[in-house]
Structure formats: structure tokens, C-alpha cells
C-alpha positions in Angstrom: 0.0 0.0 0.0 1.8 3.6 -0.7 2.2 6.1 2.2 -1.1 8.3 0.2 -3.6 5.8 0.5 -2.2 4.9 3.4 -2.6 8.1 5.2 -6.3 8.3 3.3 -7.1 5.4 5.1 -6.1 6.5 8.8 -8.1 9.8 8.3 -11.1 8.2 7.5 -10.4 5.4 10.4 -10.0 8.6 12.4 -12.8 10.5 11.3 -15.7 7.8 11.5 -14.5 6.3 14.4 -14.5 9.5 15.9 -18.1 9.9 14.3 -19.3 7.1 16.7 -17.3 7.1 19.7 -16.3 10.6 20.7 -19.5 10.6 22.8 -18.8 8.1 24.5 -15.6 9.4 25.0 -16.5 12.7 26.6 -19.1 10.9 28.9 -16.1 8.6 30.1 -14.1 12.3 30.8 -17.1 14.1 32.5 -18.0 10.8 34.7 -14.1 10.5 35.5 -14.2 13.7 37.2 -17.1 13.0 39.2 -15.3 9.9 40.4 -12.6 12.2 41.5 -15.0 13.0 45.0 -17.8 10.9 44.8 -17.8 7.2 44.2 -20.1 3.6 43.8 -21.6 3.0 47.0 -20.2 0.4 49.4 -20.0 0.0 53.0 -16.4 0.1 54.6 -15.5 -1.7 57.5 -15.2 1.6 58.9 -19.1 2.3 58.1 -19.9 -1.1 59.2 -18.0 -0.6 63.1 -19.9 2.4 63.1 -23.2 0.7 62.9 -22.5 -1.8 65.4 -23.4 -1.7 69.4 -21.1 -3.4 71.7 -21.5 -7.1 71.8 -23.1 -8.1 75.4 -21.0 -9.6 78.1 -23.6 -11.5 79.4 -26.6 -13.3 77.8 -24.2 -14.1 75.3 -23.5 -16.4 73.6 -24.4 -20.2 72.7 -21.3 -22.4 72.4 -19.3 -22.0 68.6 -19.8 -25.9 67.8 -23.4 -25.4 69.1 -23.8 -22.7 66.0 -21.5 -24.1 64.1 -24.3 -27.1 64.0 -27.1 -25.3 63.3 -25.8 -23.6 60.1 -24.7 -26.9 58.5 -21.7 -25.1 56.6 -18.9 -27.4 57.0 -16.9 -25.8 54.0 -17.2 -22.1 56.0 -14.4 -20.3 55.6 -15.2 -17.3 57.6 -16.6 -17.0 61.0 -18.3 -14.1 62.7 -20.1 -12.9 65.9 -22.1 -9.7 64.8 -25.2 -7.6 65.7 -28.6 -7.5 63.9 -31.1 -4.9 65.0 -28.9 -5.3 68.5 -28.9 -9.0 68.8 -25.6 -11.1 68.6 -25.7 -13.6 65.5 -23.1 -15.8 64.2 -22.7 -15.3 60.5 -20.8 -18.4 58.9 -19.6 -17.7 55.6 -17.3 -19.2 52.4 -16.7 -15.8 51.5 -18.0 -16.3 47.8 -21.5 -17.6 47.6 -22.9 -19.0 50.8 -23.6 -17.2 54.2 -25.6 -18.3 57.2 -26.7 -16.8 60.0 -27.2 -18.2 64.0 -28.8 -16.0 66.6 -26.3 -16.4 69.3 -28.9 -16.0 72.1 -31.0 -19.2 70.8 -28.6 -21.1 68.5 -31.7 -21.3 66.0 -30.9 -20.7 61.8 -31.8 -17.4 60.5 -34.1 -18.3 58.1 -35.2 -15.5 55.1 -35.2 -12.2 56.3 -38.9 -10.0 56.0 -39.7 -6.7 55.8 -40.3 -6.0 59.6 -36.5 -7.8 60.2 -35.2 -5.4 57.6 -36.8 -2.2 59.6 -35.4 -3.5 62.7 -31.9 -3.9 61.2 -31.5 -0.8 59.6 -33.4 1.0 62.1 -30.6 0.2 64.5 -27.6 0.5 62.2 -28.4 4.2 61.4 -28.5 4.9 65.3 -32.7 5.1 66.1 -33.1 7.0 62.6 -36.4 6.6 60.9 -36.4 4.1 58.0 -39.0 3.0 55.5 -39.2 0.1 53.6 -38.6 -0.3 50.2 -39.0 -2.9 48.7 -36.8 -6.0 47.9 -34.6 -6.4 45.1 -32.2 -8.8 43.1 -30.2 -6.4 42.1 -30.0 -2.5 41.2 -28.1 0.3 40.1 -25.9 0.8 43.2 -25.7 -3.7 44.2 -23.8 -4.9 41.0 -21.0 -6.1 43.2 -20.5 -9.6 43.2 -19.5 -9.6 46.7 -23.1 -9.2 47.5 -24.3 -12.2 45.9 -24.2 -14.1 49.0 -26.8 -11.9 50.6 -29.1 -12.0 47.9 -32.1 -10.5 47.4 -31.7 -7.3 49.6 -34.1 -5.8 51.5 -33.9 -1.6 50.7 -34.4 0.3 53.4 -34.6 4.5 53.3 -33.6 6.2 56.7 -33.6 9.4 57.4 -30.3 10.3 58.9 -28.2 13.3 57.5 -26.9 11.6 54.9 -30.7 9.9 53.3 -29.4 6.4 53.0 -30.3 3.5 51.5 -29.4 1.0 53.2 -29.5 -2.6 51.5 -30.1 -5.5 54.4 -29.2 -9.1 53.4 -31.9 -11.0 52.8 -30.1 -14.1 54.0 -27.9 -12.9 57.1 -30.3 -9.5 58.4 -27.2 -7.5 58.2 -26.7 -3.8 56.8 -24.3 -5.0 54.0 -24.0 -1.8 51.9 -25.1 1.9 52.3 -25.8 4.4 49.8 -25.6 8.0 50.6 -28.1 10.9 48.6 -25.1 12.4 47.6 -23.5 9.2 46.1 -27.0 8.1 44.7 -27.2 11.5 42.9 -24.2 12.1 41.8 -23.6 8.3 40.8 -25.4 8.5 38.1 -23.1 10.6 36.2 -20.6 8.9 37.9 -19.4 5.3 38.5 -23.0 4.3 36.6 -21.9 6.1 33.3 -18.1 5.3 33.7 -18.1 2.4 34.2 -21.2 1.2 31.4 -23.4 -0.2 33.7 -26.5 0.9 31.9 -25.6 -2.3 30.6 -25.9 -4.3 33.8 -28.7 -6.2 34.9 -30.7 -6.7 31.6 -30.8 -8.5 28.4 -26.9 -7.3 27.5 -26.0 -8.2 31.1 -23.9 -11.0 30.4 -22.6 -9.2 27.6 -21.5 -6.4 29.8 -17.8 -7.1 30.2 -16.9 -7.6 26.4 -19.0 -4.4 25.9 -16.4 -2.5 27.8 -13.4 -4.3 26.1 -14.3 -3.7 23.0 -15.5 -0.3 23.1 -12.1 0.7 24.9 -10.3 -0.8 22.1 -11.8 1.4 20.0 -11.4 3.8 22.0 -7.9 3.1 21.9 -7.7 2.9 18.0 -9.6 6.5 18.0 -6.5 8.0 20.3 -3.6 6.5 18.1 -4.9 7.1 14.7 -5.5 10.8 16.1 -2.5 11.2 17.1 -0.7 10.0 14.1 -3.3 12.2 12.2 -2.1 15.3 14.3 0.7 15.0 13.8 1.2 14.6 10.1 -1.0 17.7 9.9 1.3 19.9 12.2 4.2 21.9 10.2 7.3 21.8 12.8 8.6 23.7 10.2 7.2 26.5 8.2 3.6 27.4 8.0 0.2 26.6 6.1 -0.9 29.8 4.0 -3.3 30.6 7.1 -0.3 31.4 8.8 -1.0 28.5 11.1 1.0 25.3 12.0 -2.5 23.9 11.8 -4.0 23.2 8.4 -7.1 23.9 9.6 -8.8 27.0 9.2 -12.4 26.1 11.2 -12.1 27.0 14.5 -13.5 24.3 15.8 -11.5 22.1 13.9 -8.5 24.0 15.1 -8.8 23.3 19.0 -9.9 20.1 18.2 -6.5 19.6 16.2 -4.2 21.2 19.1 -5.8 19.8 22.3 -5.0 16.4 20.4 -1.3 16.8 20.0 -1.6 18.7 23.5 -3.7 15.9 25.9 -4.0 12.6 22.9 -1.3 10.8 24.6 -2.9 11.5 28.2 -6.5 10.4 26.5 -5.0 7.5 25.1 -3.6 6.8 28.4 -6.3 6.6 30.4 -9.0 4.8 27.7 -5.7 2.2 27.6 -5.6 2.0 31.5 -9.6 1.6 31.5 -8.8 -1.4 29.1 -6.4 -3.0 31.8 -8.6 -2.6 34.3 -10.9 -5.6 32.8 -8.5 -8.0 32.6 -8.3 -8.7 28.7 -8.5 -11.8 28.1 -7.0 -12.8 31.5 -3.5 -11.4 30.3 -3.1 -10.0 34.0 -3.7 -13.9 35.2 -0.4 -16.3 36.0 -0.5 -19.6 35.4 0.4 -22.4 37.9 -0.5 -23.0 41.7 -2.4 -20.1 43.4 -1.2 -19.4 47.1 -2.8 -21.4 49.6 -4.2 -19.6 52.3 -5.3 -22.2 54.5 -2.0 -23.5 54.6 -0.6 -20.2 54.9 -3.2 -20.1 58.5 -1.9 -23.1 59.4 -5.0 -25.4 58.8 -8.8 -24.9 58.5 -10.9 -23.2 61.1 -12.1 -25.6 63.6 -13.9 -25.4 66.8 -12.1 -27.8 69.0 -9.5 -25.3 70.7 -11.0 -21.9 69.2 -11.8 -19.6 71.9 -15.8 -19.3 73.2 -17.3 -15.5 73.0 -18.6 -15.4 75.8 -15.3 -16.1 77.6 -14.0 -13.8 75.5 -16.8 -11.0 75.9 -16.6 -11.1 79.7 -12.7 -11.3 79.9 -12.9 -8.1 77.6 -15.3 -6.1 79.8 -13.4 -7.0 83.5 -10.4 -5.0 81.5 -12.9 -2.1 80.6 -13.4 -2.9 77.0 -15.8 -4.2 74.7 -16.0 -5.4 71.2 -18.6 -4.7 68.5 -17.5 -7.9 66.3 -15.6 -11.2 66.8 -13.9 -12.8 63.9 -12.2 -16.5 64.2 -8.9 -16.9 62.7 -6.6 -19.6 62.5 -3.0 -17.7 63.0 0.1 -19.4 62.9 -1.6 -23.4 63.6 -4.0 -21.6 66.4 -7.5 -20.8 67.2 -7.5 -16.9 67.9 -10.1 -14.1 67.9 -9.7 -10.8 65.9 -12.2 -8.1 68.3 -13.3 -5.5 66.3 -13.0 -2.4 69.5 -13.1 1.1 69.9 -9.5 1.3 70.1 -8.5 -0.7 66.9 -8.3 -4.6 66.3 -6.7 -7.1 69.2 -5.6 -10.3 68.7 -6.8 -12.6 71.5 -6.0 -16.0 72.7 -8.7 -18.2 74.3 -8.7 -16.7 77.7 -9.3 -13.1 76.1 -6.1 -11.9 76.5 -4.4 -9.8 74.4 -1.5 -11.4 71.9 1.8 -10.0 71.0 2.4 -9.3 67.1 4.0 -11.9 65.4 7.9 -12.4 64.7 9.1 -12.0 61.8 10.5 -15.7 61.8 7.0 -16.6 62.4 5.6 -14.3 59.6 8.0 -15.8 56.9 7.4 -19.7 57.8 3.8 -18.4 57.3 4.5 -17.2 53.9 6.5 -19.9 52.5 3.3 -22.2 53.5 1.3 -20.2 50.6 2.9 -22.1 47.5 4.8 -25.7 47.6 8.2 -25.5 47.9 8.5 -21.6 47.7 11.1 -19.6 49.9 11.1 -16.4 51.3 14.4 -14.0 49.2 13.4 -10.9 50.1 11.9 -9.0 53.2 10.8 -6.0 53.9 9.7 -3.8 56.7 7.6 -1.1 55.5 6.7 2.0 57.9 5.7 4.2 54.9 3.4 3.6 51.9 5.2 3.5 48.6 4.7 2.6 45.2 2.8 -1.1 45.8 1.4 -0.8 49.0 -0.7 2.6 49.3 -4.1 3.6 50.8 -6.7 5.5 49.5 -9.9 7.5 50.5 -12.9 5.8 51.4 -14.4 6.8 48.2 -12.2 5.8 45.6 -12.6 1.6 44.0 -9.8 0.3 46.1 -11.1 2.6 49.3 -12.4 0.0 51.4 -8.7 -1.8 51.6 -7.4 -1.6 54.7 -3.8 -0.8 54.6 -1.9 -1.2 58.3 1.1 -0.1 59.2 3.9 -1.0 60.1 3.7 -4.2 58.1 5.8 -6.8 56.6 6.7 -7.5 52.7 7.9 -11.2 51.9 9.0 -11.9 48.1 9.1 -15.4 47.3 11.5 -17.7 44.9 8.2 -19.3 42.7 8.2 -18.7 39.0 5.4 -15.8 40.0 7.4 -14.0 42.1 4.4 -13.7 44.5 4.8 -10.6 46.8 2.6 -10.8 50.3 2.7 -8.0 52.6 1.3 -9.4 56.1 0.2 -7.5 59.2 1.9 -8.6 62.2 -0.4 -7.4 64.8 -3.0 -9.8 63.1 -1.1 -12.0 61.4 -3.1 -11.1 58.6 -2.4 -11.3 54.9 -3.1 -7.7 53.7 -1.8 -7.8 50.3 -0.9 -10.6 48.4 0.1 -10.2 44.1 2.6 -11.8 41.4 4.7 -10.1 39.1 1.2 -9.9 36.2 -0.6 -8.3 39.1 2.6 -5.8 39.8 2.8 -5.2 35.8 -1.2 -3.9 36.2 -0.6 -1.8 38.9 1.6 0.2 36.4 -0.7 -0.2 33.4 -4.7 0.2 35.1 -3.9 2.2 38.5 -0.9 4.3 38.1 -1.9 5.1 34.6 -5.5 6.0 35.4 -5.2 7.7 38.1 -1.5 8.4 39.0 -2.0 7.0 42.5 1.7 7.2 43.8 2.1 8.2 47.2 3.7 10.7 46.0 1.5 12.7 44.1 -1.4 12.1 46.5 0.1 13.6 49.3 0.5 16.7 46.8 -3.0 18.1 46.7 -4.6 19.9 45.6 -1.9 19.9 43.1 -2.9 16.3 41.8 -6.5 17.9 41.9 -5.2 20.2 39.0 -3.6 17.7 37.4 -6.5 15.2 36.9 -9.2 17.6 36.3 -7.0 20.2 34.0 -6.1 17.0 31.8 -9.8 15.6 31.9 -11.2 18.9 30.9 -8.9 19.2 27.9 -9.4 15.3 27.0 -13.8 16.4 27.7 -13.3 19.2 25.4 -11.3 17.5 22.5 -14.1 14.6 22.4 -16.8 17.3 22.5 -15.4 19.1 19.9 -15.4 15.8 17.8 -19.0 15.4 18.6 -19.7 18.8 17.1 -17.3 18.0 14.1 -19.3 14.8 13.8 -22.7 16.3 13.9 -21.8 18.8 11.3 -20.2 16.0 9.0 -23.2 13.9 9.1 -25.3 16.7 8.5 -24.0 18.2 5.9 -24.4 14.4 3.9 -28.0 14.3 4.6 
């Protein structure tokens, strides 16, 4: 093909693609902006503590293997003493799928959840606030998250606190699982909802959704390079068009849309790349081999021979003046301990209630090197600072409801992954855990889309200019191809 028809070709690739996709484009530049402060709707641990009472010291509780009974979930992989509507309840759960719920005053099976249960339960979680119900439902707008399929349907319940939440109660456990504020409700639509294509979730393209957003980012993507190729060609480094412009283009409109794409196309490109990455394509982020074992890493599965009982734990708690608002079983290091969820943070306790010393770092790295067969621990690291791999962010943002301790332990293992964990010693607790595809999408989906180095966020409001000045000039050169593309189309009719 010679370089002319070549060229011919890209500018019409350029042109018609733009045609049908710049739209798209500058709704994926607004909404990005409004993700900036306002995000989807979840319900962080933080929010969750918050909506919790104290557990009881007395009246509390049946025996764990008595509960453990009446669930009949063997394969639970997660264990919890909890509150509903102020009552303690176990809550067994294999952290997928399956939950099950005990009241821990009876040790009868919560069986489905009703509208009156709901009231109750949201009632109390929003501090006395007046709630209405609203209905139950599958799934909505602000519920897509798979981690919620376990406590399908959900009960929606409206309070009137100062923030007007929703408040979605699990129709299988009575607990508050997620919370939607007004603001996020409101300002979600334009948000999260239009950023991330969901007005294709939960109808007949539903199953469809995920290759939807693949394929229109790749286009996306072939939009950004063949415009940037085209804009360049166009521009004269040297010498000028007869205009007296570097731009051929003598339509204004044309004109902006032709210098904000050599300007912010590489940036726009960036980030409709990085959106790409953040699907998974084709599982190209996904290693192959063994995956870590976490039960092994624990030291064995949860059992309730030797774990310790809650109300031994409950009243050893309140003769040293303190109280817990949740209980979580873990095995840590071989043993039966409690995580207590407090006022002052999260304690490890033994069986007696008593509080545990964080865990060496010789006990730490045996740990680790239990997560893959044969793997060794070459590298460790104590980390008192965030940096480039292990970061938090604000409540808000997608990754918001990580919790991120410190200080905290990084172990690199000698596998053909090159798995990286990063373990709390107070807990014990595997807080991060990736492989060198998982470190190569950090780079290309979250530094890429959001430049969430430690270092820039601690820069605001500078990175506040940043992101929005670049989104505004990436919103303005897609609207100005809308316009372009309106005009074009009308002028052929």
C-alpha cells in the first residue's frame, strides 16, 4: 500500500470512528471527574464498626460448635459474631457464595429475612433513625458487586439520617451489608454508573456487559492513536500553512480540536488504555500455575475444637474495661484466635481473652513460605511508609475499602510468580498478596488512570489540578469531535 492511500485510510479510520465514539468518549471524561469525590456505594469496615453496638457480656453467647451445628456449613471459611437490629448472631460464611446466619442468644438458623426484620436492622444500624421500607430487590443500580451475591435478594431500606441512605439489608444474614448515601445516589449516576457502562448491567446485555467495555475501549484506543498519528502529520514543525498557522485547519472548531489532540491525545489515550487494563483482557493479568494457599498459609482450617468461646472472651474483655462490637475467628500461625473488632482498633486474643503480642518475623516468613509448595522467602521487607505497591486510598475511591496497616511486613518469594505478600503482624493477617502480572497492572490500570503514587497524593490539591485540568482538555477535545461529527453527518444528509 503507498504512504497516500495509506494516510487516506487512517483519516477516515480517524474521522468515522470519531463519528461514533467521541461521545462516549467525553461521557467517560465528565464521569471520570465525578469519580474524583464521589464514588459507587459500598460500606467500609469503617461504616460497618460504626453501625454496630457493643457485643453483650452476658446473655451471650451459645457455644461455637453449638452454632457451628445449626448452620450446617462445614466448608465455612469465615466466622463471625455480629449484631442485627442489636442481637448477637453468628454469621458463617465461604466468602463467595454461601452465608448463614445463628442468633447467638438461641442457636436457632436465621431463616429468610422479611420486611419487619429489615426495619429492625436498619433501624438500629443508622443509630434510632427513621427508616422506611422499600422494597426487595435482586439487584440495582448501586448492588452490581459480586461480593453481595451471598446476601441475595436485599431488602432496601430509606432512613432518614443526615446523609438519606439506602441501606440494603441481606436477605439471608439481616445484616446492613451496603449503604448508599443521597449524595453518592445523585451524583452516581453521572458517575461510577456512566463510567463504568453499567447501563448495561442487569438486563438483556448483562452477560454481555464485560466484552462491551473491552471492545469499546479498544476502540477507544484505535480512536486516540490514529488521532494522534493524524495530528501529527498535519502539524508543520517547520514552516507554516498559508493561514499562517501550523494547523491546516482553518475552522475553528477544527483548530482546538487539532491542538488539544497533539496537547492531551497521549494522556486520552492513556487513560481509555488503562480503563482497558482494568478488565483483565483476556486474562492477560492472570499467571499460570499454583495459586497461594491460604489455608495453609493459616496453618490449617478453622475448627472449633481449641477456638476460643465469645462469651469467655466477651466477659474477659469487659473485667479489663473494654468491649468489642465484632468477633472474627482466625486460624493464626496453627492456632484458634479471635480478631475483636473495638473502639481502640483490632486485638488479637488467645482463648482466655487476652491480648497477643504481634507476630515475629520468623513466624511471619514460615507463614508465607506455607502459601505455595516449595516456595522460599528471598526478600523481606519492613515497611513503615506507603510507597509505590502498598498505598491507601480514600474511602471513596474503588480500592477505598482496603485496609492498609502499618507497620507491616513485605515477603518476596523464589516461585516462578514471584508472589509478593505483605502481612500485618499485629493480626497475622495477609493484607496484600500479588505476582509479578498483578505488579505489571498496577503500572498499566492504577498508576496510569489515576496516578496514585504516594507521592502525588500527598500533593494536593496539586494532583487535583492535574486530573481535572487533563480531563477537561481530554472532555473538550471529544466534545469538539461530537460537534465536528454532527456537522459531517449533516451536511451528507
Amino acid at each position: 500500500m503507498r504512504a497516500a492511500t495509506f494516510k487516506r485510510w487512517l483519516y477516515l479510520l480517524h474521522r468515522w470512528a470519531g463519528i461514533a465514539l467521541c461521545l462516549v468518549m467525553a461521557l467517560w471524561f465528565l464521569s471520570g471527574m465525578v469519580m474524583l469525590y464521589v464514588g459507587y456505594p459500598k460500606l467500609t469496615p469503617a461504616e460497618q464498626m460504626e453501625g454496630l453496638p457493643s457485643l453483650p457480656a452476658e446473655g451471650c453467647c451459645v457455644p461455637l460448635a453449638q452454632a457451628l451445628a445449626a448452620a450446617g456449613q462445614p466448608a465455612a471459611s469465615q466466622w463471625r459474631l455480629s449484631s442485627v437490629a442489636g442481637q448477637p448472631r453468628y454469621v458463617f460464611s465461604d466468602g463467595r457464595k454461601t452465608a448463614v446466619a445463628v442468633d447467638a442468644s438461641s442457636g436457632q438458623r436465621i431463616g429468610a429475612v422479611g420486611e419487619a426484620q429489615a426495619l429492625a436492622a436498619a433501624s438500629h444500624f443508622a443509630h434510632g433513625a427513621p427508616a422506611q421500607f422499600m422494597g426487595s430487590v435482586l439487584e440495582d443500580a448501586w448492588t452490581h458487586s459480586r461480593a453481595l451475591d451471598a446476601h441475595r435478594p436485599l431488602l432496601r431500606v430509606a432512613v432518614d439520617d443526615e446523609q438519606r441512605r439506602w441501606l440494603y439489608v441481606s436477605g439471608v444474614t439481616g445484616e446492613v451489608v451496603r449503604d448508599a448515601s443521597f449524595t453518592e445516589r445523585s451524583w452516581g449516576w453521572l458517575g461510577a454508573w456512566l463510567h463504568w457502562l453499567y447501563i448495561f448491567r442487569g438486563g438483556a446485555l448483562n452477560n454481555a456487559w464485560t466484552d462491551i467495555v473491552i471492545w469499546l475501549s479498544v476502540a477507544g484506543g484505535v480512536l486516540g492513536l490514529s488521532g494522534l498519528v493524524v495530528g501529527v502529520w498535519r502539524w508543520r514543525f517547520r514552516g507554516r500553512y498559508k493561514s499562517g498557522s501550523r494547523s491546516p485547519y482553518r475552522e475553528t472548531m477544527a483548530r482546538w480540536h487539532h491542538l488539544l489532540g497533539l496537547l492531551g491525545g497521549t494522556l486520552a489515550l492513556t487513560w481509555v488504555l488503562s480503563g482497558l487494563f482494568s478488565m483483565n483482557p483476556w486474562k492477560v493479568f492472570e499467571a499460570p500455575g499454583p495459586r497461594p494457599d491460604r489455608t495453609a498459609f493459616a496453618g490449617g482450617r478453622l475448627s472449633a475444637e481449641g477456638a476460643p468461646e465469645a462469651a469467655q472472651v466477651l466477659a474477659a474483655l469487659q473485667a479489663q474495661g473494654q468491649s468489642a462490637r465484632q468477633l472474627e475467628w482466625r486460624r493464626v500461625d496453627g492456632e484458634m484466635r479471635l480478631l475483636a473488632y473495638t473502639s481502640h482498633g483490632v486485638l488479637l486474643l488467645d482463648a482466655r481473652g487476652q491480648r497477643l503480642e504481634p507476630l515475629s518475623e520468623a513466624a511471619l516468613r514460615a507463614a508465607a513460605e506455607r502459601l505455595l509448595p516449595g516456595a522460599r522467602v528471598v526478600h523481606a521487607e519492613w515497611l513503615s511508609t506507603y510507597d509505590a505497591y502498598y498505598y491507601s486510598r480514600e474511602a471513596h475511591t474503588m480500592t477505598g475499602q482496603r485496609e492498609r496497616p502499618l507497620p507491616a511486613l513485605r515477603l518476596e518469594l523464589d516461585d516462578a510468580q514471584r508472589h509478593q505478600v505483605v502481612l500485618d503482624p499485629a493480626t497475622g493477617a495477609i493484607v496484600q498478596l500479588n505476582n509479578s502480572h498483578q505488579r505489571v497492572e498496577r503500572w498499566l490500570f492504577a498508576f496510569l488512570h489515576s496516578f496514585d503514587l504516594p507521592v502525588f497524593l500527598n500533593t494536593r490539591p496539586l494532583w487535583d489540578g492535574w486530573m481535572l485540568s487533563f480531563s477537561l482538555a481530554g472532555l473538550a477535545l471529544s466534545l469538539s469531535g461530537v460537534v465536528m461529527g454532527w456537522r459531517r453527518l449533516s451536511r451528507r444528509q
